[in-house]
C-alpha positions as CSV (number, residue, x, y, z in Angstrom):
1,X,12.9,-43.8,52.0
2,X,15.5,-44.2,49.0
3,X,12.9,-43.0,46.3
4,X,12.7,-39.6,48.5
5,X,16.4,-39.3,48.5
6,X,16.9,-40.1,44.7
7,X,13.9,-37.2,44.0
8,X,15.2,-34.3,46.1
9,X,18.6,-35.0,44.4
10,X,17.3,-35.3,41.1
11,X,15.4,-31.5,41.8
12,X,18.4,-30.0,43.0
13,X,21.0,-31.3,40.2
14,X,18.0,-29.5,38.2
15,X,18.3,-26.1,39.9
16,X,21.8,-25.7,40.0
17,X,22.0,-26.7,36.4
18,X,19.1,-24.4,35.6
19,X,21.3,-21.6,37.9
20,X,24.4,-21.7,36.2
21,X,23.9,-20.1,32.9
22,X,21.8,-17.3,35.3
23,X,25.4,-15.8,36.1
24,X,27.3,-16.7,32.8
25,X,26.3,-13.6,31.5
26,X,27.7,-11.6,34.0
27,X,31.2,-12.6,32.7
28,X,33.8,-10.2,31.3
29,X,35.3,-12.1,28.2
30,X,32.8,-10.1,25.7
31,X,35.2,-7.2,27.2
32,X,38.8,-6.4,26.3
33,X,39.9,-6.2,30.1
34,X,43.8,-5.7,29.2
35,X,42.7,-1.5,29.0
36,X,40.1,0.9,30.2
37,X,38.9,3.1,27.6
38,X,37.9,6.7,28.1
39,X,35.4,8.4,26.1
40,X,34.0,12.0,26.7
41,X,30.9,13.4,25.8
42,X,27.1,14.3,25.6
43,X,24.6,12.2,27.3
44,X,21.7,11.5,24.8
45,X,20.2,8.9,27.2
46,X,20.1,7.7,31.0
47,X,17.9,4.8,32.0
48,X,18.5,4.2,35.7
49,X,16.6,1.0,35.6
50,X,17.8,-3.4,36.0
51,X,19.0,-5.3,35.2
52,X,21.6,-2.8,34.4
53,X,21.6,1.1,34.3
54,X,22.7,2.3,30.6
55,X,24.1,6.0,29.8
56,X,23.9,6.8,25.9
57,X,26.8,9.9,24.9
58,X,27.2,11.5,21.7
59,X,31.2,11.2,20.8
60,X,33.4,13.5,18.2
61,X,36.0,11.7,17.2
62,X,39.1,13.1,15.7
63,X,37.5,13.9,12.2
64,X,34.6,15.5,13.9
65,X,32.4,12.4,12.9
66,X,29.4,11.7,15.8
67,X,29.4,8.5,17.1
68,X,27.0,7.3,20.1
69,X,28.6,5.1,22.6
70,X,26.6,2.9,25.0
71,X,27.7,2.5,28.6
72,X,26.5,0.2,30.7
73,X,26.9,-0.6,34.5
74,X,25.4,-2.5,37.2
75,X,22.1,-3.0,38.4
76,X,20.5,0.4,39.9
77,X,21.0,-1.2,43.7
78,X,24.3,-1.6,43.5
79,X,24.7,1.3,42.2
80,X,22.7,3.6,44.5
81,X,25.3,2.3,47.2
82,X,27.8,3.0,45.5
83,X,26.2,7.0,46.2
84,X,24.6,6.6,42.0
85,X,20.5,7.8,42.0
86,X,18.3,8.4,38.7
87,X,18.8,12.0,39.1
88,X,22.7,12.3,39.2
89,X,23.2,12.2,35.1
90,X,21.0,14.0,32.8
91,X,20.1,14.4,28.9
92,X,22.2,16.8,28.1
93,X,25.2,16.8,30.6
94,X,29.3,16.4,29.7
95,X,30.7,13.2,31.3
96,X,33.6,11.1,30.8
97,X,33.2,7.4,30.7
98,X,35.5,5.1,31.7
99,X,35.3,0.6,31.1
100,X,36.5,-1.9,29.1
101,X,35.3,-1.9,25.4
102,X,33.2,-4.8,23.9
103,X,35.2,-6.9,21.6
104,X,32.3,-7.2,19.4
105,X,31.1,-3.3,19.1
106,X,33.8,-0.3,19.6
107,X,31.1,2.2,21.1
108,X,30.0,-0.3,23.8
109,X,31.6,0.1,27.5
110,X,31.2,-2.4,30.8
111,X,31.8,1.1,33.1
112,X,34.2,0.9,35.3
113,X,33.7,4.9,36.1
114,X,31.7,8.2,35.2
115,X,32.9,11.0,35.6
116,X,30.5,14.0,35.9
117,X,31.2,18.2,34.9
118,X,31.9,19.3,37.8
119,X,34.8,16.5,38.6
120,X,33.0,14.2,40.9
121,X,33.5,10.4,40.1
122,X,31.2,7.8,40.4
123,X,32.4,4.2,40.5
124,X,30.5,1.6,39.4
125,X,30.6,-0.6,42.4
126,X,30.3,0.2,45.7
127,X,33.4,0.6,48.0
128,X,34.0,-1.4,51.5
129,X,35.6,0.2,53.9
């Protein structure tokens, strides 16, 4: 009976090992979370798909110089309850983006927000009421 015992919790130290660096990379500290950055501009891109939707916009910065900035949210699930669907942003449309920047690459955002032309804003998580 002990050899039983020492297996099944020898498997499930395994799994919860093997589990752990599954949600490490849900983490925020690639993020500068001290300010949310807002960007507006062109969408080049949507890809409503997981394990998490992107949005590509073409920036002007002060100079005038094009840069494209990469947003990216949660996985399309979450994100259809939160009232999101692969129709609601296309190529083409003007949007503000809202999220914390990447520390490592200034024209990446974890979204915190979109907000579309015609005012309507679309968090990135979806609210419990």
């Amino acid at each position: 009976m002990k050899p039983k015992f020492e297996i099944l919790f020898a498997v499930l130290v395994g799994l919860l090992t093997l589990a752990v660096p599954a949600f490490a990379h849900h983490g925020s500290a690639g993020e500068d979370t001290s300010k949310i950055v807002t960007v507006k501009g062109t969408v080049t891109d949507f890809q409503y798909i997981n394990p998490h939707v992107q949005i590509y916009v073409e920036v002007k910065d002060e100079q005038g110089n094009v840069q494209i900035y990469n947003g990216e949210a949660s996985n399309s699930l979450v994100l259809h309850r939160a009232g999101w669907n692969s129709k609601i942003i296309k190529v083409g449309d003007q949007i503000t983006m809202n999220g914390y920047q990447s520390k490592n690459k200034a024209t990446s955002l974890r979204l915190t927000s979109v907000v579309l032309a015609d005012g309507r804003q679309l968090e990135t998580f979806p609210r419990i009421e």
